[in-house]
N, CA, C and O atoms as CSV, one atom per row, in Angstrom:
chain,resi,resn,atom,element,x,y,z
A,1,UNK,N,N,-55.436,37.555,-97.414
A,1,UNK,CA,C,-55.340,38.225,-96.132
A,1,UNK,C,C,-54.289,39.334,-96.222
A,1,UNK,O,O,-53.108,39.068,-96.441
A,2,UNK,N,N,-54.649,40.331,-96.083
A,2,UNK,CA,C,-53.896,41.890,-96.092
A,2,UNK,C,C,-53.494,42.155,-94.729
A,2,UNK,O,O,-54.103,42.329,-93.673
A,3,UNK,N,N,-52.085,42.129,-95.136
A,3,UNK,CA,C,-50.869,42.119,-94.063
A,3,UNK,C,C,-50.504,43.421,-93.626
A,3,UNK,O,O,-50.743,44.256,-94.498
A,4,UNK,N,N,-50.032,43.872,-92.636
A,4,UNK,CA,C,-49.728,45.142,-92.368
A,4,UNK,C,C,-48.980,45.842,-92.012
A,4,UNK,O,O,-48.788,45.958,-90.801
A,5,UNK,N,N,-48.223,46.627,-92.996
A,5,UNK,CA,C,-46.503,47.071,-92.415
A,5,UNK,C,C,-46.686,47.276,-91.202
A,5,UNK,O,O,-47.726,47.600,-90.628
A,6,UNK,N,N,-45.483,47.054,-90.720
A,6,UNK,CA,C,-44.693,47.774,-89.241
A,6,UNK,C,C,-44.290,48.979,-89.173
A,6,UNK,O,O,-43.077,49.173,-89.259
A,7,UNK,N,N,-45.183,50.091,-89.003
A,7,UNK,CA,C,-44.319,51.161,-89.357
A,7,UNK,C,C,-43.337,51.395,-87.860
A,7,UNK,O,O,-43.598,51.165,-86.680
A,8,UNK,N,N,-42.561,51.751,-88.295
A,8,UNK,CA,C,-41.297,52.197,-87.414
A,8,UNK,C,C,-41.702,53.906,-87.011
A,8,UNK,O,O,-42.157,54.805,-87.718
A,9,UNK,N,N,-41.310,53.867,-85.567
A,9,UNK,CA,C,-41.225,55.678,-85.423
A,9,UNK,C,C,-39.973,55.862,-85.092
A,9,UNK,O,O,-39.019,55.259,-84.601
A,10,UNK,N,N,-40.418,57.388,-85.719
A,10,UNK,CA,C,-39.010,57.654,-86.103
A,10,UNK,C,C,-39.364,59.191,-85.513
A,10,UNK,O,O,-40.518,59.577,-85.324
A,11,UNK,N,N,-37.971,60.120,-85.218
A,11,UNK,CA,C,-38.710,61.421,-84.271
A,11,UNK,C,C,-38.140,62.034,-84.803
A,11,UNK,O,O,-36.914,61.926,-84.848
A,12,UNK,N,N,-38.886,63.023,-85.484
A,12,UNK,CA,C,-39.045,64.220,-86.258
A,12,UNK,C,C,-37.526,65.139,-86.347
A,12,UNK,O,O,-36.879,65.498,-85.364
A,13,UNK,N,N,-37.317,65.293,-87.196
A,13,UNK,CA,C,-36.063,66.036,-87.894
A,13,UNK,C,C,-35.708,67.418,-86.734
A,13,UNK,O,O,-36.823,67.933,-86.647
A,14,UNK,N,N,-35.319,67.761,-86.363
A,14,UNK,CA,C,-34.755,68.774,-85.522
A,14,UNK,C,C,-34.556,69.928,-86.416
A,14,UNK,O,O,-33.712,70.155,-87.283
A,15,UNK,N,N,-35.638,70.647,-85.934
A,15,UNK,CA,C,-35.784,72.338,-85.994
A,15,UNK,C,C,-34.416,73.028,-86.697
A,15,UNK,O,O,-33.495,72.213,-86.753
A,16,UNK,N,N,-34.091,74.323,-87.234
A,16,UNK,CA,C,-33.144,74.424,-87.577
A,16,UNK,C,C,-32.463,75.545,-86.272
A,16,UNK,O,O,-31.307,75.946,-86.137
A,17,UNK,N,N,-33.738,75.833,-85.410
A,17,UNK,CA,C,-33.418,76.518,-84.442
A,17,UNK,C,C,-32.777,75.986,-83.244
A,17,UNK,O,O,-31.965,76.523,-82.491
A,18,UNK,N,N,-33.486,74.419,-83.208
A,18,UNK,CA,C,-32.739,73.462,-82.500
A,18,UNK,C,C,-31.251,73.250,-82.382
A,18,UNK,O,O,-30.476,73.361,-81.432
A,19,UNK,N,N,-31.072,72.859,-83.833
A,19,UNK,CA,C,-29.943,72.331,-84.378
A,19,UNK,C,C,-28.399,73.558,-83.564
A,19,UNK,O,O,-27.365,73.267,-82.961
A,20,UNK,N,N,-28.995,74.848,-83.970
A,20,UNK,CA,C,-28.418,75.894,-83.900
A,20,UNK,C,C,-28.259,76.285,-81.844
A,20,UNK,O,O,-27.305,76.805,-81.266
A,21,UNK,N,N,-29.463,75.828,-81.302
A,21,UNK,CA,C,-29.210,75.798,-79.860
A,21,UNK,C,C,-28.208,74.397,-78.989
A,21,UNK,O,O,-27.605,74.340,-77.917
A,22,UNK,N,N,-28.433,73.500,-80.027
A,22,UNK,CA,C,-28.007,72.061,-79.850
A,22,UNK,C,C,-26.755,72.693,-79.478
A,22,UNK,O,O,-26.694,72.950,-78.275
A,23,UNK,N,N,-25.674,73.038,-80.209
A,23,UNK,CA,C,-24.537,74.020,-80.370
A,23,UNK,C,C,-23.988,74.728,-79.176
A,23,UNK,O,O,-22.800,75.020,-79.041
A,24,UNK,N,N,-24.857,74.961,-78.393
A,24,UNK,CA,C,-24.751,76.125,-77.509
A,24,UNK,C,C,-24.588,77.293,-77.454
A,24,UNK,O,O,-24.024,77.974,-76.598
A,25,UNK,N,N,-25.239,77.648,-78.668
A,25,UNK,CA,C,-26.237,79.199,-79.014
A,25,UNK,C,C,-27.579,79.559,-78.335
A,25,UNK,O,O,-28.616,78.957,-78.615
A,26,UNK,N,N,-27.518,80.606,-77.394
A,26,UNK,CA,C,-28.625,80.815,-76.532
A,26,UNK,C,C,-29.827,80.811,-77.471
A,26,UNK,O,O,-29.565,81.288,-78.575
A,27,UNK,N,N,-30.699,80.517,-77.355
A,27,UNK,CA,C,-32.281,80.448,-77.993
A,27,UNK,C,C,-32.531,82.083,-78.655
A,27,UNK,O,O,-33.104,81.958,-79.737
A,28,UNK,N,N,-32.259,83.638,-78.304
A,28,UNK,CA,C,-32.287,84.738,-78.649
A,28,UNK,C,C,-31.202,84.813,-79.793
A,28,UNK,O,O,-31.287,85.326,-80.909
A,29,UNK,N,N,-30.464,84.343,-79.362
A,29,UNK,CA,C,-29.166,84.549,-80.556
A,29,UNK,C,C,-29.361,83.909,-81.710
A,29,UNK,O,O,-29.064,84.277,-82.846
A,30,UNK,N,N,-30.055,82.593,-81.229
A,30,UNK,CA,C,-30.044,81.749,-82.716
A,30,UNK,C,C,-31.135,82.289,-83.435
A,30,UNK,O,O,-30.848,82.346,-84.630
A,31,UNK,N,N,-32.325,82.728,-83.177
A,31,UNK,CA,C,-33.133,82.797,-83.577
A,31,UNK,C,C,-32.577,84.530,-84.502
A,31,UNK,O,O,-32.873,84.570,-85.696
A,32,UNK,N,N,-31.944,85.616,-83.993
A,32,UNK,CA,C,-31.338,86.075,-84.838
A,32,UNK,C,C,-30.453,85.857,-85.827
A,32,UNK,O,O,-30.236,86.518,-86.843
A,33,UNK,N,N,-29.917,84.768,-85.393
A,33,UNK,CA,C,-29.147,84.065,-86.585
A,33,UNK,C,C,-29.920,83.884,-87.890
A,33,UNK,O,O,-29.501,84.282,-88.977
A,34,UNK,N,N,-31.292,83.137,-87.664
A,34,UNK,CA,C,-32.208,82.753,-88.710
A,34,UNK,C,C,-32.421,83.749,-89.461
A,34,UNK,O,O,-32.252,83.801,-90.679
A,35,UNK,N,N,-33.024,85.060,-88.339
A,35,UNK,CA,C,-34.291,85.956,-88.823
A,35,UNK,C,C,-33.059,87.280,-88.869
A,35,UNK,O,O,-33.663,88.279,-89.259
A,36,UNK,N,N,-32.063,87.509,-88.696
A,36,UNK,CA,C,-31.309,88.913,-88.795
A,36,UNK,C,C,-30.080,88.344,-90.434
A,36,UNK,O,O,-29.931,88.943,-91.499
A,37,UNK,N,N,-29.360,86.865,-89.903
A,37,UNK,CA,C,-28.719,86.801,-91.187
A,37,UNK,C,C,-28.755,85.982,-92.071
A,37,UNK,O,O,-27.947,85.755,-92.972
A,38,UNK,N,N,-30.078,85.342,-91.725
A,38,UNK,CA,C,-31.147,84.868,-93.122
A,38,UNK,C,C,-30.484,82.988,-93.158
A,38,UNK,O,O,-30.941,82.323,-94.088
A,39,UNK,N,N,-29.965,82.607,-92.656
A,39,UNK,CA,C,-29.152,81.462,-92.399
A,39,UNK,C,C,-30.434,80.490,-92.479
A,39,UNK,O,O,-31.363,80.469,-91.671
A,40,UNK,N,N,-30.285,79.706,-93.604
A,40,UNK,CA,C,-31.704,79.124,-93.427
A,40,UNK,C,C,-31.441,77.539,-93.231
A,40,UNK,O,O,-32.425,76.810,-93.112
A,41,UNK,N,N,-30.194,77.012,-93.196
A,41,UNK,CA,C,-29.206,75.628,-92.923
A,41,UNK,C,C,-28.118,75.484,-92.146
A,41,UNK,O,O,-27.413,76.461,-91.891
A,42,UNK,N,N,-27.846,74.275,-91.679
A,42,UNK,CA,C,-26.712,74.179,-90.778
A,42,UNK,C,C,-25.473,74.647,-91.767
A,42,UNK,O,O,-24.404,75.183,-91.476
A,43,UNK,N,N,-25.839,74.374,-92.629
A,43,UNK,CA,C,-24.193,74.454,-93.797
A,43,UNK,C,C,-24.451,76.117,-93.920
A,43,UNK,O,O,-23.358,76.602,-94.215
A,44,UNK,N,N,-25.242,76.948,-93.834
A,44,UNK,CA,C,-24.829,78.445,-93.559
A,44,UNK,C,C,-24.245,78.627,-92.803
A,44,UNK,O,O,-23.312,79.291,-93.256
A,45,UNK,N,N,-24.075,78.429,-91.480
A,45,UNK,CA,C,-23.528,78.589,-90.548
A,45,UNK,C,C,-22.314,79.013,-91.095
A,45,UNK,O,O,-22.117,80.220,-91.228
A,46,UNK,N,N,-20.909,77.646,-91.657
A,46,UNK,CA,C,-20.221,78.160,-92.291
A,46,UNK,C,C,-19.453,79.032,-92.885
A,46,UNK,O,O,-18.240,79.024,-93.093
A,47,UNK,N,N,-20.671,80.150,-93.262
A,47,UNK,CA,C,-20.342,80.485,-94.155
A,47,UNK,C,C,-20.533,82.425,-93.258
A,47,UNK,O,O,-20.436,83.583,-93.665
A,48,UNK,N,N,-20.800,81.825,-92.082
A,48,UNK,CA,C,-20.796,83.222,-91.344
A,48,UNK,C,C,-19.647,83.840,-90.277
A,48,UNK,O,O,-19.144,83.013,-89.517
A,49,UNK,N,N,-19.089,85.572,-90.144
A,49,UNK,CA,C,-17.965,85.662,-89.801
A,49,UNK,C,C,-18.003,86.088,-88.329
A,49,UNK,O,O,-19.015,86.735,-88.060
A,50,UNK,N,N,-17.104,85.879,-87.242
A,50,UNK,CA,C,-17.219,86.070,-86.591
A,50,UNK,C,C,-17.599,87.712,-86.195
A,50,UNK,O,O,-17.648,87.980,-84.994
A,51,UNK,N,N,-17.829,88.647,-87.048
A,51,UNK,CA,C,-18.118,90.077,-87.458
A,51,UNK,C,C,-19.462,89.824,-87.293
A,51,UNK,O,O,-19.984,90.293,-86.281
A,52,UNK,N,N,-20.162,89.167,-88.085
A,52,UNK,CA,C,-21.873,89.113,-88.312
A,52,UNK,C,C,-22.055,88.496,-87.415
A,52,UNK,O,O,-23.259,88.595,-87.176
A,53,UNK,N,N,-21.384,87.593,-86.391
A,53,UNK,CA,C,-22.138,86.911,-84.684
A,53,UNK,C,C,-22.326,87.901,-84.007
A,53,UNK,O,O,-23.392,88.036,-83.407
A,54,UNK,N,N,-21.173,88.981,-83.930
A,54,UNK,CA,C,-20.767,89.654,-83.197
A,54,UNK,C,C,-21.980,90.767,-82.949
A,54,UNK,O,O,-22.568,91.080,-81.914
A,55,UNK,N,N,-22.107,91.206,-84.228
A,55,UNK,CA,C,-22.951,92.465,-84.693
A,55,UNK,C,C,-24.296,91.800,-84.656
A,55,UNK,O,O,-25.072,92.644,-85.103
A,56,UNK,N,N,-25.098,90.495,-84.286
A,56,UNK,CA,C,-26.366,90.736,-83.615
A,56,UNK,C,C,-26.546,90.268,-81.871
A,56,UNK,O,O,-27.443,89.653,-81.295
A,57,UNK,N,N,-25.271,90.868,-81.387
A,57,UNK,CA,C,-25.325,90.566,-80.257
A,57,UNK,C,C,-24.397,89.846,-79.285
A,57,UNK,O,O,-24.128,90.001,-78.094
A,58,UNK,N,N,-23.896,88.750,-80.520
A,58,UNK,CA,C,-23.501,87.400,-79.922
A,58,UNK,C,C,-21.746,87.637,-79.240
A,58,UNK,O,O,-20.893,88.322,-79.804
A,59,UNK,N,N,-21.572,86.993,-78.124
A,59,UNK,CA,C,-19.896,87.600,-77.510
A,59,UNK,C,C,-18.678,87.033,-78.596
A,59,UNK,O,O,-18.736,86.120,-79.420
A,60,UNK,N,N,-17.953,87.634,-78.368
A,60,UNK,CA,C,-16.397,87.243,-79.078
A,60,UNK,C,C,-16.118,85.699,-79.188
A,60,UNK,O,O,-15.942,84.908,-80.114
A,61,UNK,N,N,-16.150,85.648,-78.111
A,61,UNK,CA,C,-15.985,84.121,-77.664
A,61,UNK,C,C,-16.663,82.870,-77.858
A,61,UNK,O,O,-16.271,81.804,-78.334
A,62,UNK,N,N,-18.112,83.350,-77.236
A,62,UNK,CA,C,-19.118,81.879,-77.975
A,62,UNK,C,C,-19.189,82.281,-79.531
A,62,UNK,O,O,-19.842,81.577,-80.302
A,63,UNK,N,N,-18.528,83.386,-79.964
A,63,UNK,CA,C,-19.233,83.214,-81.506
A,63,UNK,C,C,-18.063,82.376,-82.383
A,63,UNK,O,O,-18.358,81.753,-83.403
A,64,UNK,N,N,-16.878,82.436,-81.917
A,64,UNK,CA,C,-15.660,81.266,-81.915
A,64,UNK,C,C,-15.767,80.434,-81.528
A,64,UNK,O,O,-15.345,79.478,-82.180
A,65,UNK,N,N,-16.115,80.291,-80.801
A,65,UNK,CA,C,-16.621,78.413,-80.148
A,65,UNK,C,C,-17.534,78.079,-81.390
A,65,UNK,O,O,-17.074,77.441,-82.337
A,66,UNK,N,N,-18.663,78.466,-81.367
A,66,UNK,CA,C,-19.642,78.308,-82.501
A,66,UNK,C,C,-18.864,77.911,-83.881
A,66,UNK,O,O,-19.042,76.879,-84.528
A,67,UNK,N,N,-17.863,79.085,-84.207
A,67,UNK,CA,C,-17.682,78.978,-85.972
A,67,UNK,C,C,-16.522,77.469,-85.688
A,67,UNK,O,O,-16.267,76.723,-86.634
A,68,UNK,N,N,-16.027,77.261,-84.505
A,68,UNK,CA,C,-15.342,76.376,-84.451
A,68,UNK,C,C,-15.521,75.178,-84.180
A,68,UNK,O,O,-14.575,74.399,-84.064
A,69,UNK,N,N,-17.048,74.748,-83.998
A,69,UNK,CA,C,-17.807,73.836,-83.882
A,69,UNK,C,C,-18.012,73.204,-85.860
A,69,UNK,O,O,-17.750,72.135,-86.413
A,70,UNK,N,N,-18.630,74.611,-86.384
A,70,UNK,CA,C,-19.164,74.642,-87.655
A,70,UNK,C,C,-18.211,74.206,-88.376
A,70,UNK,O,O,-18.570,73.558,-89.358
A,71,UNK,N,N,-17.154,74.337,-88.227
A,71,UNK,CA,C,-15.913,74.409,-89.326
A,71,UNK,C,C,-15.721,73.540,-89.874
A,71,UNK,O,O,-15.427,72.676,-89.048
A,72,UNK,N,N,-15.671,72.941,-91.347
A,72,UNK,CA,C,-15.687,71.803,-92.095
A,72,UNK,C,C,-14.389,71.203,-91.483
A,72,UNK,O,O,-13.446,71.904,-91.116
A,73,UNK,N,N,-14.418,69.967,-91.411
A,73,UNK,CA,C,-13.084,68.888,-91.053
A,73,UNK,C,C,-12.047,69.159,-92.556
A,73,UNK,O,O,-10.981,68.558,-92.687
């Protein structure tokens, strides 16, 4: 008699656009984030300056909140 796993659900991995709105990056901004400075992971983020938030749009301020969210411990 053939028994039958349990599969478990489980809910789908979060977008990287998500991840990036999760944050409190407006949905326009992040999506330039992706598609203007090629950021294709949360660990890019990182690695971006408050110069390049700035320059597709993004304010002084949330783009510091942001890198200060990102910032390795």
């Amino acid at each position: 008699m053939a028994t039958k796993k349990k599969t478990e659900e489980t809910k789908p991995e979060p977008t990287l656009l998500e991840q990036i709105t999760a944050l409190g990056v407006a949905e326009d901004i992040a999506t330039k984030i992706v598609d203007d400075l090629g950021v294709t992971s949360v660990t890019d983020l990182t690695m971006l300056t408050e110069k390049d938030l700035t320059s597709i749009g993004m304010k002084a301020v949330p783009a510091r909140k942001l890198l200060t969210a990102v910032k390795p411990s």
